[in-house]
Wavefront OBJ file of the C-alpha trace (Angstrom):
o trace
v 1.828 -31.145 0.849
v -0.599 -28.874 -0.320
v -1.955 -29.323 -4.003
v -1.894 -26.913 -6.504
v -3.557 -26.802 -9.603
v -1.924 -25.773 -12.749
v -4.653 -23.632 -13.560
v -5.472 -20.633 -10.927
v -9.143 -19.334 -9.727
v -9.574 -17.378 -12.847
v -9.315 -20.861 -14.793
v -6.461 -20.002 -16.746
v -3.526 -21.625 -17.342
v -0.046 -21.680 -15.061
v 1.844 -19.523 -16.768
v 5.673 -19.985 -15.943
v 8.890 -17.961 -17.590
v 11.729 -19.978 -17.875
v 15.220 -17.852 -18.106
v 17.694 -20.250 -19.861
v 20.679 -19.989 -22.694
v 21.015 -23.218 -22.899
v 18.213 -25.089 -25.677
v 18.955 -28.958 -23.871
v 18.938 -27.709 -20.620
v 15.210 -25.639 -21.264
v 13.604 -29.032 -22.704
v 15.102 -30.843 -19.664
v 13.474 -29.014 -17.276
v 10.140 -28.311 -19.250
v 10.162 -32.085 -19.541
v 10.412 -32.543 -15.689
v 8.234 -29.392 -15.110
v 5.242 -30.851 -17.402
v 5.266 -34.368 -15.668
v 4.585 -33.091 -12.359
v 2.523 -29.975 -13.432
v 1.352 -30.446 -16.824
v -0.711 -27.875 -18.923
v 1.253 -24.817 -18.388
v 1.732 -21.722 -20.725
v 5.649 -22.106 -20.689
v 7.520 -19.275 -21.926
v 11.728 -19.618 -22.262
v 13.629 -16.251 -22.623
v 17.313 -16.495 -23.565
v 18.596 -12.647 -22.635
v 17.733 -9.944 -20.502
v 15.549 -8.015 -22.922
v 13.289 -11.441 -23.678
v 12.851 -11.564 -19.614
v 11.870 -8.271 -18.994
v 9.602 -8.718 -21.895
v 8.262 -11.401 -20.560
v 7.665 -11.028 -16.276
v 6.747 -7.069 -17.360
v 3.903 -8.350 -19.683
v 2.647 -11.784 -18.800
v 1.689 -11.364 -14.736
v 4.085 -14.785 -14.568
v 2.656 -17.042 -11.542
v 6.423 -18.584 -11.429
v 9.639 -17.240 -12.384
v 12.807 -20.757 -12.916
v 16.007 -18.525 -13.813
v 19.522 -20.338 -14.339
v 22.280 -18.396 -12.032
v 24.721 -18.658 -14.962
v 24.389 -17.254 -18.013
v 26.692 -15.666 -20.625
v 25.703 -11.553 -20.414
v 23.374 -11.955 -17.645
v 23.539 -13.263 -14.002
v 20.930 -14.693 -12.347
v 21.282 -12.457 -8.853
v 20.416 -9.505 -11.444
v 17.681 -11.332 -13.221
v 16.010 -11.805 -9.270
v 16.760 -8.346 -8.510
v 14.563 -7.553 -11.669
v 12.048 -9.839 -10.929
v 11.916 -8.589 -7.068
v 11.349 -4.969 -8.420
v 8.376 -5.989 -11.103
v 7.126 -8.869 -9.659
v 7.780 -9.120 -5.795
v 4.683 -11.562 -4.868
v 6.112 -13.955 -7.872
v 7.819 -17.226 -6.501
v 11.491 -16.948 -7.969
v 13.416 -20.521 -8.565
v 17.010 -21.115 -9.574
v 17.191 -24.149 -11.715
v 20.987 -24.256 -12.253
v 24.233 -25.779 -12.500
v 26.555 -26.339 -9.141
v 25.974 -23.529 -6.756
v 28.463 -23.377 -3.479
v 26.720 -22.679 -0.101
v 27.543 -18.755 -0.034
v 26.284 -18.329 -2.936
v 22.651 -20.716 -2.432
v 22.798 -18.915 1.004
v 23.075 -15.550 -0.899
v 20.315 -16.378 -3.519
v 17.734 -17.059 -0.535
v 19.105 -13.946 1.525
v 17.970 -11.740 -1.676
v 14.884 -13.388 -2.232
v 15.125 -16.255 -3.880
v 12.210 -18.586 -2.882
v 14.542 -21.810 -3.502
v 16.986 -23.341 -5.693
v 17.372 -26.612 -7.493
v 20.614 -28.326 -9.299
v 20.430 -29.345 -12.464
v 21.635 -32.627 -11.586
v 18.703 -33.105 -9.282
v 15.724 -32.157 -11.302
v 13.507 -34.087 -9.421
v 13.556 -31.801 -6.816
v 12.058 -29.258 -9.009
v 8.114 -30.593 -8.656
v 7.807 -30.651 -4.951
v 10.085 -27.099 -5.121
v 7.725 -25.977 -7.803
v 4.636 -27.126 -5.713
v 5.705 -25.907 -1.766
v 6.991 -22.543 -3.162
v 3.294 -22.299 -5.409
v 1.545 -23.317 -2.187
v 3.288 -20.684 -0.078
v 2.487 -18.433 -2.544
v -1.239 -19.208 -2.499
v -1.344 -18.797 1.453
v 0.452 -15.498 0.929
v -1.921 -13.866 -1.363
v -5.000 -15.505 0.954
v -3.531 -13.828 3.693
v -2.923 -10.167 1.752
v -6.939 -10.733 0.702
v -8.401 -11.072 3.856
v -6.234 -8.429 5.377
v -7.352 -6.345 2.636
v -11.322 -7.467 3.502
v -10.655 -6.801 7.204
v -9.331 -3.491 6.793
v -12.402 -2.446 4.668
v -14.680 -4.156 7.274
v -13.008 -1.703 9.608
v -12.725 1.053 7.350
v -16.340 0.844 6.942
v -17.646 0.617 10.352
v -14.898 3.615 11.504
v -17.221 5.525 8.662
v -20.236 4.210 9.664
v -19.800 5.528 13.280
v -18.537 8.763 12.254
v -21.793 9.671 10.412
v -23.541 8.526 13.094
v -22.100 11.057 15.378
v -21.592 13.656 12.874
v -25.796 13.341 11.528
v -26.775 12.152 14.927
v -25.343 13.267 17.914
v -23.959 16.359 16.420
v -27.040 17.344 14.835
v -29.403 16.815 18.514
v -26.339 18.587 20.073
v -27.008 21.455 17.578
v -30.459 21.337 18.161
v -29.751 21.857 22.245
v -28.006 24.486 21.695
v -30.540 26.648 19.920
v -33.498 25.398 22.096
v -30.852 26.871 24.689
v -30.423 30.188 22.913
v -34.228 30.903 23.290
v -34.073 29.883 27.196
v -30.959 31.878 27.371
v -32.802 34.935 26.342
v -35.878 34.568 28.605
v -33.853 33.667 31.576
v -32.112 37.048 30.646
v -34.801 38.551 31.191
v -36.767 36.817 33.940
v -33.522 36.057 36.189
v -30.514 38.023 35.267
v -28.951 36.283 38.247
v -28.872 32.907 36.568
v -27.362 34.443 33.027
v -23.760 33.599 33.938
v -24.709 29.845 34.501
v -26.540 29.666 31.255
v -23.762 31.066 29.283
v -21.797 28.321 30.795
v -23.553 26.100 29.978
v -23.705 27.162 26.099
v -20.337 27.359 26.050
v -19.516 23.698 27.299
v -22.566 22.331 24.618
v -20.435 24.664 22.026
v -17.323 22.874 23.022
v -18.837 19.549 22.935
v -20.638 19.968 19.194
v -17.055 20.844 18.475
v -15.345 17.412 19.490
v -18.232 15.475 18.066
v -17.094 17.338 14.498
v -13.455 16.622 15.238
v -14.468 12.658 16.303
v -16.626 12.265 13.428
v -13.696 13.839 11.177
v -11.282 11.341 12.602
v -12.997 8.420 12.390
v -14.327 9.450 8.847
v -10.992 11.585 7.602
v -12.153 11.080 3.389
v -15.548 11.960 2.185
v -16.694 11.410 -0.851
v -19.421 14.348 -0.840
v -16.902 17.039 0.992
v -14.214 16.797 -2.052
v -12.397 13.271 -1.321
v -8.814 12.971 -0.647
v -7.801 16.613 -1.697
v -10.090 18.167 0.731
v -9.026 15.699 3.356
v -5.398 16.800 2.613
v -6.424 20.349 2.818
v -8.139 19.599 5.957
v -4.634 17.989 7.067
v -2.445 20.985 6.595
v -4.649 23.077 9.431
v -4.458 20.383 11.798
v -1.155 19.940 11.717
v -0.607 23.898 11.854
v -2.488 23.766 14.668
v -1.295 20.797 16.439
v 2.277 20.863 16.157
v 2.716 24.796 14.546
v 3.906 23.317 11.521
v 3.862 24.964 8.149
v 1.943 22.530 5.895
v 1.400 23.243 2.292
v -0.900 20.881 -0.191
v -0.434 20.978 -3.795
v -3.184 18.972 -5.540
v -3.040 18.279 -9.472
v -6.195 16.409 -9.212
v -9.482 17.893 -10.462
v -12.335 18.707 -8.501
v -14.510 16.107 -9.742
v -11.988 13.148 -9.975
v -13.767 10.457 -7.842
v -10.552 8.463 -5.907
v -11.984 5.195 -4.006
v -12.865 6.322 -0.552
v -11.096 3.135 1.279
v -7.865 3.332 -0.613
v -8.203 7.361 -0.353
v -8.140 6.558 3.501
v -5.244 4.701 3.757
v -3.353 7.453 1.300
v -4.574 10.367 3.971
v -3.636 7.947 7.102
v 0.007 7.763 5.509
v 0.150 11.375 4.502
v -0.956 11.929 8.619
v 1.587 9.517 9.944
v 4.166 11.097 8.404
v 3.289 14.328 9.145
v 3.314 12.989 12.831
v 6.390 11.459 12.566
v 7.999 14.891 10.764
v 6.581 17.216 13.473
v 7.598 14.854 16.997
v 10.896 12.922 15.867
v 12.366 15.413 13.151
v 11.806 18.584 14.244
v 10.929 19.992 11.070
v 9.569 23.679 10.839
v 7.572 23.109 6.993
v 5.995 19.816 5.293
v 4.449 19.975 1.738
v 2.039 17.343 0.197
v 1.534 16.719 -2.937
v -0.889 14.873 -4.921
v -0.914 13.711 -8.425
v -2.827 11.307 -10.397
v -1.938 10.817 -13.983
v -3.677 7.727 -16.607
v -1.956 5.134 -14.765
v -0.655 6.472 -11.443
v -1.754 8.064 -8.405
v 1.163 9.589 -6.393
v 1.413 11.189 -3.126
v 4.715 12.399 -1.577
v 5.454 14.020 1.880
v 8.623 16.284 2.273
v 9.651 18.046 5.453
v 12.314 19.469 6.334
v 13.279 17.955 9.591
v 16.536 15.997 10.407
v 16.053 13.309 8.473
v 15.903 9.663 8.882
v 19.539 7.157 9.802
v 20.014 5.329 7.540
v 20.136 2.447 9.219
v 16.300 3.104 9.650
v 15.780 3.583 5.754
v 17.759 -0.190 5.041
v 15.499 -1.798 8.161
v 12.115 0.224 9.455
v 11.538 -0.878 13.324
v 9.400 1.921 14.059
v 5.843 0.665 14.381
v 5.294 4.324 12.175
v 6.904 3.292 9.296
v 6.299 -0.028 9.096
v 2.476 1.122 9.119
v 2.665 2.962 6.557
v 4.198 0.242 4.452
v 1.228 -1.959 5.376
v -0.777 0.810 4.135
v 0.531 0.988 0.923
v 0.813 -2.628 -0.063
v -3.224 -2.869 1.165
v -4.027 -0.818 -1.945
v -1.751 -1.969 -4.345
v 1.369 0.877 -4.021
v 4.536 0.968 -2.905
v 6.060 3.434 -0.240
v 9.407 4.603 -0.794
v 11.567 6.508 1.844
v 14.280 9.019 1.411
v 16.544 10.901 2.538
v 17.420 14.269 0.468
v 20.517 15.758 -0.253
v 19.462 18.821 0.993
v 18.197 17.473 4.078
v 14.781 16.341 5.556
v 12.642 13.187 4.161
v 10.806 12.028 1.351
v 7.899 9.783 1.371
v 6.157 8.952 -1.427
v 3.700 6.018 -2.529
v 3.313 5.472 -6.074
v -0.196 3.349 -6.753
v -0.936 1.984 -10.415
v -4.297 2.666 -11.748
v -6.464 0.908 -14.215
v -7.722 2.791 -17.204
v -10.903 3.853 -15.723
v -8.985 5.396 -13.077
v -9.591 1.902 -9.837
v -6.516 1.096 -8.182
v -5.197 -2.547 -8.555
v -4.651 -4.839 -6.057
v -1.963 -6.731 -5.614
v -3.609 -9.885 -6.189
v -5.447 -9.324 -8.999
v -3.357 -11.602 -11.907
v -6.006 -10.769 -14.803
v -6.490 -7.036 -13.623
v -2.750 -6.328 -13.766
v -1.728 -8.606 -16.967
v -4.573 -6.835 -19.003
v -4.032 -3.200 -17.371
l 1 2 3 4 5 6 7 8 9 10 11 12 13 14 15 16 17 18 19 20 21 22 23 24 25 26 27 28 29 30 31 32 33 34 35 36 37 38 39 40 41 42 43 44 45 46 47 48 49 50 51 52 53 54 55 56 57 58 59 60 61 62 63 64 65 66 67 68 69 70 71 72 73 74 75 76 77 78 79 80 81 82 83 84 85 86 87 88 89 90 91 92 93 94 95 96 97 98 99 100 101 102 103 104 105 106 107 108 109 110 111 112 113 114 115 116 117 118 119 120 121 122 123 124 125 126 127 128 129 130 131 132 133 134 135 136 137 138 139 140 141 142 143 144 145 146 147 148 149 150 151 152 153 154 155 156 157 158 159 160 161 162 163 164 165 166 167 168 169 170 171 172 173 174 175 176 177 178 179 180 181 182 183 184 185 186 187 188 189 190 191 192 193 194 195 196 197 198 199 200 201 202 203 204 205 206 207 208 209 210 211 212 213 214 215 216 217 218 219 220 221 222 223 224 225 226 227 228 229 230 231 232 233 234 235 236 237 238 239 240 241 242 243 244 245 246 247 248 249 250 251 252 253 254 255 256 257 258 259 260 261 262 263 264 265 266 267 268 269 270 271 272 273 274 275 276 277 278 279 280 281 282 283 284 285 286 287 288 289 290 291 292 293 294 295 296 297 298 299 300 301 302 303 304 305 306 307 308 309 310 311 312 313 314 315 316 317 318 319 320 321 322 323 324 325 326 327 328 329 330 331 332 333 334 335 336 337 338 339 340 341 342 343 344 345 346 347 348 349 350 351 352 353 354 355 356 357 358 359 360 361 362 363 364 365 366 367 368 369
């Protein structure tokens, strides 16, 4: 089994909340907790209000949670710790639990459960669901680092073609302007193929623009993300015939990272896809907000909508993207289905105070923000 220490990277301590009404019960399992992972910052809540106290302020790397309690169950105390802390491991530690309801526990994502009556499961539980953890937040890292690696080298080769290539195919055609002119005059017969051929160079400057554009959507020094999504609305106009509108509340010079700015205009683009080939819609309007602590964008159209079979369980590769997308930078993408028809998409992505979006691995970054 793979070891884990009770203090993390950032050499501070394990810290654990411990949901439990019962006093006894708490220093049993702190007592079998601290022999096989001693030196943790332990924190027992009794009710609801201590817990969300507690996993909403402390970044918790482990969440133990007793299924019965006296105003509080324990499938509602997961469901709360699934919506502000999905990456943290969540453990029952309670009395008797049948096999629907263990089976029912896991199935709403439970990482394990241990009887009272068997508290020496609760180390190796403790350990293999911390482990699994570990390799889980690894894996999110390096994802992250890859898709920056290719983030980076998409936006290296589109300034390559848009300062290179485009600018010597710019420089053709005006060499070719001045040939054009003398050929005009020296051999009229040979003016047709020369206009041709300015044409085809005009055509080609063109798709070296659009390729550099598409491999290099957000730029920094041509307005960021809002230009991008200004940028968006023509091309889909143009692509599709679509009706795109952009309302930005963010001002002209607020600087949002260029790689998680990328991902936000990939998603808004996806959907936009997805609105103008599967649901038929006629109009699509983005909007982007960024407030002290939250960047939002949303994407309504108003197509046919989405089953909602679909909503409960994405299999689209589209979707499912777009997800990926989102957790990469830290946000969470939420998809709806309006009463008045069409769909919503929107990714809400917490911000630090000086405006960087978090990660979803960093424990200090998001306990202090």
């Amino acid at each position: 089994m793979q070891e884990v220490s009770t203090t993390d990277h950032e050499d501070r301590p394990l810290v654990v909340v411990h949901l439990e009404d019962d006093s006894l019960d708490a220093q049993l399992v702190y007592r079998e907790f601290n022999a096989a992972l001693p030196g943790c910052d332990w924190r027992h809540v009794r009710t609801e209000a201590q817990y969300r106290n507690a996993i909403g302020h402390a970044a918790p790397d482990l969440i133990l949670a007793d299924y019965n309690l006296p105003d509080f169950d324990g499938l509602a105390a997961l469901s709360i710790a699934r919506d502000l802390r999905p990456l943290t491991p969540f453990i029952f530690v309670s009395g008797a639990l049948g096999e629907e309801v263990a089976i029912e526990t896991l199935k709403n994502g439970a990482t394990d459960y241990v009887l009272k009556s068997r508290l020496r499961r609760l180390g190796p539980a403790v350990q293999r669901a911390l482990a699994e953890a570990n390799d889980r937040e690894e894996r999110r890292r390096l994802e992250e680092e890859l898709s920056e690696i290719s983030n980076r080298e998409q936006r290296r080769i589109g300034s390559d073609l848009h300062d290179g290539l485009g600018q010597e195919l710019t420089g053709l055609s005006l060499m070719l302007r001045g040939i054009e002119t003398a050929i005009t005059r020296e051999a009229p017969q040979l003016t047709a193929q020369i206009t041709r051929i300015r044409e085809v160079l005009t055509q080609a400057i063109e798709s070296t623009r659009a390729l550099a554009r598409g491999l290099s959507p957000v730029n920094l020094e041509r307005g960021g993300l809002p230009s991008a999504l200004e940028h968006l609305t023509h091309q889909c106009h143009s692509l599709y015939g679509l009706h795109v509108e952009f309302r930005g509340s963010v001002k002209p010079n607020a600087a949002i990272e260029e790689t998680p700015a990328t991902h936000l205009y990939r998603i808004a683009q996806e959907a936009s896809a997805n609105a103008a080939k599967h649901a038929q819609a006629k109009n699509i309007v983005l909007t982007l907000t960024v407030s002290e602590d939250e960047l939002s964008l949303r994407i309504e159209d108003d197509g046919k909508g989405i089953p909602p079979a679909l909503l409960n369980n994405p299999t689209g590769m589209g979707l499912r993207l777009m997800q990926y997308r989102a957790r990469i930078i830290g946000g969470e993408l939420t998809v709806s289905t309006p009463s008045g028809g069409g769909t919503c998409i929107t990714c809400h992505c917490p911000l630090t105070p000086s405006g960087r979006f978090l990660r979803p691995n960093s424990r200090r970054q998001r306990s202090s923000a």
